[in-house]
FIKOLZA-1660 file (N, C-alpha, C; in steps of 0.1 Angstrom, whole numbers, plus 5000, padded with zeros to 4 digits):
% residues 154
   i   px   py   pz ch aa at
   1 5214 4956 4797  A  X  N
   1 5205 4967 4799  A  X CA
   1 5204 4970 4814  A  X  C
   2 5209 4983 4819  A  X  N
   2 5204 4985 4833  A  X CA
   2 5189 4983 4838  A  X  C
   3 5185 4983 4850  A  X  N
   3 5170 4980 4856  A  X CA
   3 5172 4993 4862  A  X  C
   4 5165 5001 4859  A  X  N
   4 5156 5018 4868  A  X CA
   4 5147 5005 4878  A  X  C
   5 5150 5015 4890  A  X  N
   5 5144 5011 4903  A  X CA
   5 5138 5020 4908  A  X  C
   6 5124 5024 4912  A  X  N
   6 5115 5036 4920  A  X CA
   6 5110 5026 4935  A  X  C
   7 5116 5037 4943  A  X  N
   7 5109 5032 4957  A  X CA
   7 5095 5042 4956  A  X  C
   8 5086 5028 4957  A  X  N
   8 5070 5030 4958  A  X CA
   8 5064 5027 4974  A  X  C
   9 5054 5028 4980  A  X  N
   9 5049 5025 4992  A  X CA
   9 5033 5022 4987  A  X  C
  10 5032 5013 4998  A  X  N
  10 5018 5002 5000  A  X CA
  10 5013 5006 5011  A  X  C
  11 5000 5009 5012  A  X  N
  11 4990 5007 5026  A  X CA
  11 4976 5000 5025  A  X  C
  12 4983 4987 5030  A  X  N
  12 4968 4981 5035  A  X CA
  12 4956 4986 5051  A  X  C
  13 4950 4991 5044  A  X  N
  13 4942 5003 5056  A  X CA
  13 4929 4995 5055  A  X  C
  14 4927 4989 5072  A  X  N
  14 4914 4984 5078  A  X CA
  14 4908 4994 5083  A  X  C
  15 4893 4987 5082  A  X  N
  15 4882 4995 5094  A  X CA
  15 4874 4985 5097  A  X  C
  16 4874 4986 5107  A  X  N
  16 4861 4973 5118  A  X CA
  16 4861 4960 5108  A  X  C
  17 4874 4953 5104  A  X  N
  17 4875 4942 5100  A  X CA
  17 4878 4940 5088  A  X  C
  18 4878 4946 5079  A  X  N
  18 4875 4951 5062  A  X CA
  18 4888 4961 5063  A  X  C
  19 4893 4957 5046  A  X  N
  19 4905 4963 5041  A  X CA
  19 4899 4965 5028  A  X  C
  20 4903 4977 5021  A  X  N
  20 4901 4989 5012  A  X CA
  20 4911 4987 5002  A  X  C
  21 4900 4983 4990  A  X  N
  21 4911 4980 4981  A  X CA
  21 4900 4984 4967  A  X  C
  22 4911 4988 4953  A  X  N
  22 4902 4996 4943  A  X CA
  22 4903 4991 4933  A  X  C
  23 4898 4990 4924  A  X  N
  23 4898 4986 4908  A  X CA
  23 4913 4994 4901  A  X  C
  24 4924 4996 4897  A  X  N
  24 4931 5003 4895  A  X CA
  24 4931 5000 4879  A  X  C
  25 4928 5013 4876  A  X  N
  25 4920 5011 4860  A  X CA
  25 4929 5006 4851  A  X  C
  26 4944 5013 4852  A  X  N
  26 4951 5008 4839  A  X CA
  26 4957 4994 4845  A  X  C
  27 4963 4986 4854  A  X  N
  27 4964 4973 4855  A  X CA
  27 4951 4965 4858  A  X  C
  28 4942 4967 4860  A  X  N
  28 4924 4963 4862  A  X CA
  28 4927 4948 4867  A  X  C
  29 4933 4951 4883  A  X  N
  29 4932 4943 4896  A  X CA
  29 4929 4951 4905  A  X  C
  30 4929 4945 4916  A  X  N
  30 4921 4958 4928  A  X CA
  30 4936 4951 4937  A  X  C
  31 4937 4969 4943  A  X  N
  31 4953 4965 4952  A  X CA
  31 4947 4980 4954  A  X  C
  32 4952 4977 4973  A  X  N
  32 4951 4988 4981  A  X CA
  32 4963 5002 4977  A  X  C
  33 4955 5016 4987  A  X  N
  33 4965 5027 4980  A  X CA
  33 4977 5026 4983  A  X  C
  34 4987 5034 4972  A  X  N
  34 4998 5034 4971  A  X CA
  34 5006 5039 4961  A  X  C
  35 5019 5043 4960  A  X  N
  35 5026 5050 4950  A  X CA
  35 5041 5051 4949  A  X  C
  36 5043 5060 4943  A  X  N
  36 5057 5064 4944  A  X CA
  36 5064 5070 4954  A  X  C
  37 5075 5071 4962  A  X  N
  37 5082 5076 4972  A  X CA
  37 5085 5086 4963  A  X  C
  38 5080 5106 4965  A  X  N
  38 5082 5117 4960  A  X CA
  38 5106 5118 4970  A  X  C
  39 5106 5124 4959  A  X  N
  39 5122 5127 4961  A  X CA
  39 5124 5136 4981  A  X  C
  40 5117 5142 4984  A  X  N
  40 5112 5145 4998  A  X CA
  40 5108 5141 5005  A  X  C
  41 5107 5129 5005  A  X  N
  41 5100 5116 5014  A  X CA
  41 5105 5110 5016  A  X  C
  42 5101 5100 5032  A  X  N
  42 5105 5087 5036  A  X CA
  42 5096 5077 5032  A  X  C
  43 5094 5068 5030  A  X  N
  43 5087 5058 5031  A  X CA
  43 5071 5054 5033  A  X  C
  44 5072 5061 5044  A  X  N
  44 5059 5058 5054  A  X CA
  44 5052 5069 5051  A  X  C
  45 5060 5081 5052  A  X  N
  45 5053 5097 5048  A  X CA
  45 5046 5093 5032  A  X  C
  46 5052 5088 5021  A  X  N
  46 5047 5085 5012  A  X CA
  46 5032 5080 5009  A  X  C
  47 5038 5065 5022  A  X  N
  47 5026 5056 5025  A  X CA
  47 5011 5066 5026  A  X  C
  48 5015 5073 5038  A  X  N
  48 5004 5078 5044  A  X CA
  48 4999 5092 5034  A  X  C
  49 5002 5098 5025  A  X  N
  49 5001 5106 5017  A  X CA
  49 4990 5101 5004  A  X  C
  50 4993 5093 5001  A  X  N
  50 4990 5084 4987  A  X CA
  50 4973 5076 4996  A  X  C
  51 4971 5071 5009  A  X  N
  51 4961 5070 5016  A  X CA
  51 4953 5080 5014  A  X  C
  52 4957 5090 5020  A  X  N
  52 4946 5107 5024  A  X CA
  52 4942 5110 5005  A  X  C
  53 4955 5109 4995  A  X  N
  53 4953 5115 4984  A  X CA
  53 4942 5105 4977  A  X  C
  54 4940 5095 4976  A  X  N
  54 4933 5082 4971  A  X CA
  54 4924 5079 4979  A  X  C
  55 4921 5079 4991  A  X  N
  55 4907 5075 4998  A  X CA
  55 4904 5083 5005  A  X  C
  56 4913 5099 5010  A  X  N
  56 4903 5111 5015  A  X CA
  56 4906 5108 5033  A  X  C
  57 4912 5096 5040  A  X  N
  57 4911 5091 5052  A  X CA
  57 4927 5093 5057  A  X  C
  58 4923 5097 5068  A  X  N
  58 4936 5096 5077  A  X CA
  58 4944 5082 5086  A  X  C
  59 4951 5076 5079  A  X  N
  59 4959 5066 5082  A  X CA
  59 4970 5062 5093  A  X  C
  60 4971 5056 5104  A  X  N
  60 4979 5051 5114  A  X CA
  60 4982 5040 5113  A  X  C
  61 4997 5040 5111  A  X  N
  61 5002 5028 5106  A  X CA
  61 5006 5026 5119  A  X  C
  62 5006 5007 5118  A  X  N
  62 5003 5001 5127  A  X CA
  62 5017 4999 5131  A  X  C
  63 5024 4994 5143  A  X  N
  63 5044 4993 5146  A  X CA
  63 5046 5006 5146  A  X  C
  64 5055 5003 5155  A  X  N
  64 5064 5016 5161  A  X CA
  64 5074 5012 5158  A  X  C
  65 5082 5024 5157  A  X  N
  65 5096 5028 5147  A  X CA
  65 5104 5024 5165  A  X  C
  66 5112 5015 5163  A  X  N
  66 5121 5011 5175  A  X CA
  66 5127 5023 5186  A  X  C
  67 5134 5024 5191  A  X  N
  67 5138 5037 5197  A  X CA
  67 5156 5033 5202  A  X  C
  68 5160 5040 5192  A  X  N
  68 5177 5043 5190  A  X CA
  68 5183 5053 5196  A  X  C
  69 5188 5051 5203  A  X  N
  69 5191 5066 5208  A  X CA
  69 5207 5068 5198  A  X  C
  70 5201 5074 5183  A  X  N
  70 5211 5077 5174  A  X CA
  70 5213 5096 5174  A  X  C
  71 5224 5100 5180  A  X  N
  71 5222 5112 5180  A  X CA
  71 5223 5120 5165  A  X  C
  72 5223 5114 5157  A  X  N
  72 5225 5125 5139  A  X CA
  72 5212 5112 5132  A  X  C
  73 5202 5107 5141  A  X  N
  73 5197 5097 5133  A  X CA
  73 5183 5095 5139  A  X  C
  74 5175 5087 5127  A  X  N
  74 5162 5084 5137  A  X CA
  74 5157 5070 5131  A  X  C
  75 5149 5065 5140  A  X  N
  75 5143 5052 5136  A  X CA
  75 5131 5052 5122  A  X  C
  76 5128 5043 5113  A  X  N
  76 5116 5051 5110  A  X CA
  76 5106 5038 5114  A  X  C
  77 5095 5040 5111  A  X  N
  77 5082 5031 5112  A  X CA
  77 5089 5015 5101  A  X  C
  78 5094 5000 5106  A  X  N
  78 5093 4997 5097  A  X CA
  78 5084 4989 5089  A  X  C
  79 5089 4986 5076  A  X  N
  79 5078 4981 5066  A  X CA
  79 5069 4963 5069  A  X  C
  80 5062 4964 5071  A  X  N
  80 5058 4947 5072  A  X CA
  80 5065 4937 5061  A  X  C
  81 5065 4945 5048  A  X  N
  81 5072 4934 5037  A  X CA
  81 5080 4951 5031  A  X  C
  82 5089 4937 5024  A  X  N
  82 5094 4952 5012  A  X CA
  82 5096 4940 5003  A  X  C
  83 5090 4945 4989  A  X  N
  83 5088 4938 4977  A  X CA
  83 5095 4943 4970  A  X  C
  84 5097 4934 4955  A  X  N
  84 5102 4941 4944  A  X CA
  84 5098 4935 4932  A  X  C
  85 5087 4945 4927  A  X  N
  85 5081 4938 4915  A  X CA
  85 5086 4944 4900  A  X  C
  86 5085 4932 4889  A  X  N
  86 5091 4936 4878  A  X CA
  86 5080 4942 4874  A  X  C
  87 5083 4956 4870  A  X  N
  87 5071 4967 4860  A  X CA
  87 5070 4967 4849  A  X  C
  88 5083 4965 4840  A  X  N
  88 5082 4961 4823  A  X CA
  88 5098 4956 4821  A  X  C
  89 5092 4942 4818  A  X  N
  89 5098 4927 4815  A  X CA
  89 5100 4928 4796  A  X  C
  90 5111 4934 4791  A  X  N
  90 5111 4930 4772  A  X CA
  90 5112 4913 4771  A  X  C
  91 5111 4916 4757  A  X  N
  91 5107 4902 4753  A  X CA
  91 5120 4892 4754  A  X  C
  92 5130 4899 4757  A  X  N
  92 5141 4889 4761  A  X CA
  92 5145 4886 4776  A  X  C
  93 5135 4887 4781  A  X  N
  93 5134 4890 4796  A  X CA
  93 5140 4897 4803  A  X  C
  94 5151 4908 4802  A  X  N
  94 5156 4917 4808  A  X CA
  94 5144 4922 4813  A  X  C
  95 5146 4926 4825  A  X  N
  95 5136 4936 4833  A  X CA
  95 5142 4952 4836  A  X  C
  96 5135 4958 4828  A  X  N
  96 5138 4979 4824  A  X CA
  96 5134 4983 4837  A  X  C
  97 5126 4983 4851  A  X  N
  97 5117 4989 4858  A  X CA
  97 5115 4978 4868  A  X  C
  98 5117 4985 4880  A  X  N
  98 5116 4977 4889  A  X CA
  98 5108 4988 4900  A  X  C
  99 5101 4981 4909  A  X  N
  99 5095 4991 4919  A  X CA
  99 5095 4983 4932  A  X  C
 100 5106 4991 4939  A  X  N
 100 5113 4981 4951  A  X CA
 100 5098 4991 4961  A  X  C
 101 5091 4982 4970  A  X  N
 101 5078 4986 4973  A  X CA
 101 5077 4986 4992  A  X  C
 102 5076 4993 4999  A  X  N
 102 5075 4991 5014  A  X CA
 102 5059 4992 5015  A  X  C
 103 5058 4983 5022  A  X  N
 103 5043 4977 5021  A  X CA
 103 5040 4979 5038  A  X  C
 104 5032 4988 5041  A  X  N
 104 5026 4992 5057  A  X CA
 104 5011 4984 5057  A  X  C
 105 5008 4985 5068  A  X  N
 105 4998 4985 5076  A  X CA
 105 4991 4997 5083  A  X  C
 106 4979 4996 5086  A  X  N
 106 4977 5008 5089  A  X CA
 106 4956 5006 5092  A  X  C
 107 4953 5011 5101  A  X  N
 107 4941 5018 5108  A  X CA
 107 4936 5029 5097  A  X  C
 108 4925 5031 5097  A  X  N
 108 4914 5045 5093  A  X CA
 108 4902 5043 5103  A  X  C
 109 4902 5056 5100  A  X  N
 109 4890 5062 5111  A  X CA
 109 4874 5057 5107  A  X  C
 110 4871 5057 5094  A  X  N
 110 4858 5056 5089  A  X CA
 110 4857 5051 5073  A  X  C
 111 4851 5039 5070  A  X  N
 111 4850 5038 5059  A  X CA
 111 4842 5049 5044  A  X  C
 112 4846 5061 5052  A  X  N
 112 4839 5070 5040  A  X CA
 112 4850 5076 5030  A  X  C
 113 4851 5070 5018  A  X  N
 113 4861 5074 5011  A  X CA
 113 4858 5083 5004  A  X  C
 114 4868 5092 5005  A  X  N
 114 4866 5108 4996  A  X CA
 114 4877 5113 4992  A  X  C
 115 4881 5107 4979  A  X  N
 115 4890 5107 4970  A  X CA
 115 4900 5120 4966  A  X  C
 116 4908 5125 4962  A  X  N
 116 4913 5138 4959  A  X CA
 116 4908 5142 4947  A  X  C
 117 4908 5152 4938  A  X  N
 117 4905 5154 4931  A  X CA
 117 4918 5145 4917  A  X  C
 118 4914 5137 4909  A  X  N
 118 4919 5131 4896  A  X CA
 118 4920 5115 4899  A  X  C
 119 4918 5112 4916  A  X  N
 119 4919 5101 4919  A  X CA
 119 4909 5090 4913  A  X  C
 120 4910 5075 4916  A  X  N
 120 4895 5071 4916  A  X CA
 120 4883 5073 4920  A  X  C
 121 4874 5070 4914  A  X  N
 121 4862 5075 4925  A  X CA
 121 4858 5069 4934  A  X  C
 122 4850 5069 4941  A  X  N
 122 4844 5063 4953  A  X CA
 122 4838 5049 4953  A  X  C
 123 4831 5054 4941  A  X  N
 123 4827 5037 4930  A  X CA
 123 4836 5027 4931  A  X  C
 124 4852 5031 4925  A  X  N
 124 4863 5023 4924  A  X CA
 124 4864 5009 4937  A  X  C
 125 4862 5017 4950  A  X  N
 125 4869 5012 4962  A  X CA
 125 4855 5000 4968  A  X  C
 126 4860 4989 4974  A  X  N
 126 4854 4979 4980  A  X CA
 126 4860 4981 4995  A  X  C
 127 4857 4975 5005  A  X  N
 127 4857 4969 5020  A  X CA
 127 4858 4952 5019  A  X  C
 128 4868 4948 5019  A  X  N
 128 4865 4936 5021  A  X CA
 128 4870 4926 5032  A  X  C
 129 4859 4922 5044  A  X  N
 129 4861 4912 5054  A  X CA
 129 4870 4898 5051  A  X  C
 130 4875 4893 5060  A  X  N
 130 4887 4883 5058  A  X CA
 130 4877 4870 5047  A  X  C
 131 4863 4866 5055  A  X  N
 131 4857 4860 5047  A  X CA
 131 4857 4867 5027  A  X  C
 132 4856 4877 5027  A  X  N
 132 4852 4880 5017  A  X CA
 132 4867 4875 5008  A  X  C
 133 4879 4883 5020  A  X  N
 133 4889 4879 5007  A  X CA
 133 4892 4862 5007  A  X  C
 134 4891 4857 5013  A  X  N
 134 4887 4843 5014  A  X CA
 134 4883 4832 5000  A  X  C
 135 4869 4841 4999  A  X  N
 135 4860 4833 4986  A  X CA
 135 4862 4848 4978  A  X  C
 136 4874 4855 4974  A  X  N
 136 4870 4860 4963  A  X CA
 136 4882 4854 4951  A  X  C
 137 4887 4861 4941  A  X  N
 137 4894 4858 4927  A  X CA
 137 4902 4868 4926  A  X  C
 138 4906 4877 4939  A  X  N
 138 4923 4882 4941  A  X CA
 138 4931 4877 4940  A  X  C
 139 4944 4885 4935  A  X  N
 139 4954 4879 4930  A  X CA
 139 4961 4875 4949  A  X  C
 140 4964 4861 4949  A  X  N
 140 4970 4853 4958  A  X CA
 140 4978 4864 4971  A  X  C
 141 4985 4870 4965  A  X  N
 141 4994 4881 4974  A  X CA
 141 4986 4891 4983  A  X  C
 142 4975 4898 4972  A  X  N
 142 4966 4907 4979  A  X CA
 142 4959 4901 4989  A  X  C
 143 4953 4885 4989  A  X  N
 143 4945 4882 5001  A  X CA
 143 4956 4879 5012  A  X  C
 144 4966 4872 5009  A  X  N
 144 4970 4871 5022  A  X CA
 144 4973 4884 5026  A  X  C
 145 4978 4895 5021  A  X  N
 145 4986 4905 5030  A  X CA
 145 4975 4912 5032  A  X  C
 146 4960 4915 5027  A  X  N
 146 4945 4919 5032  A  X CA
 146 4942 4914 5045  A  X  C
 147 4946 4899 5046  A  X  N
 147 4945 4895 5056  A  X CA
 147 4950 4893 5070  A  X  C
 148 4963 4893 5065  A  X  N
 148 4978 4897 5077  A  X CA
 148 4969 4910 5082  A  X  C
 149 4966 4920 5073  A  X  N
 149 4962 4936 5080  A  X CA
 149 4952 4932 5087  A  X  C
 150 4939 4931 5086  A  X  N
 150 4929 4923 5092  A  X CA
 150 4931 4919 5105  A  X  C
 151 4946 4910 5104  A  X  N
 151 4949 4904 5115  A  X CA
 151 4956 4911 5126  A  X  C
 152 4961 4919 5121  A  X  N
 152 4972 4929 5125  A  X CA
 152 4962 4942 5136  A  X  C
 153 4952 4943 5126  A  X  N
 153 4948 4957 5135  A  X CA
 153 4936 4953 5144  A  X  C
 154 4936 4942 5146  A  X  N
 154 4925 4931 5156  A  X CA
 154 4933 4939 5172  A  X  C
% end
């Protein structure tokens, strides 16, 4: 059986110490915004799209895109991690769906989230300080790379 692969994008987005992360209803774990790379998109553009569309805030991702002097070419911003998680595993283990994932970093201006219209609501979203993800019952991955951000935009 072939594996379908979708390039998705991650942004872990701090503010004065605290990273932004939501209940995500139909997996019901909390993981910062993020989505699918639209067929028009790079990466990062994604990243930063799926931020504004999901928490309403304008996002600066953290690293600069190197500087190449490629004359038909350009550098982009790159990723802190690039993951690839299995999305639906049959019962013979083949994996159908994969979502190869560029995972940023990134600054906001204000913790006042104001969601797009169909998004989650405001309710959904928490702030949580390095202590917090520390002593909480996130899934293992989300604290440390909460925390790398944390660390990152210090």
């Amino acid at each position: 059986m072939e594996t379908t692969r979708h390039f998705t994008a991650t942004v872990y987005v701090v503010n004065d110490g605290a990273v932004a992360l939501h209940e995500h209803a139909r997996l019901g774990i909390r993981i910062p915004p993020g989505g699918h790379v639209d067929r028009d998109e790079l990466p990062h553009e994604a990243g930063k799209r799926e931020v504004r569309e999901e928490t309403g805030l304008e996002p600066t991702i953290l690293g600069d895109a190197p500087d190449v002097p490629a004359p038909d070419g350009e550098a982009l911003p790159t990723p802190r991690y690039q993951m690839c998680y299995d999305i639906n595993v049959h019962g013979n283990g083949s994996v159908g769906h994969q979502h190869i994932d560029h995972l940023y970093f990134a600054t906001v201006p204000s913790r006042d989230i104001d969601p797009a219209h169909g998004e989650e609501p405001p309710s959904a979203w928490d702030w949580y300080t390095a202590a917090d993800l520390r002593d909480s019952d996130l899934d293992a991955d989300t604290v440390q790379l909460g925390l790398e951000a944390i660390a990152a935009a210090e």
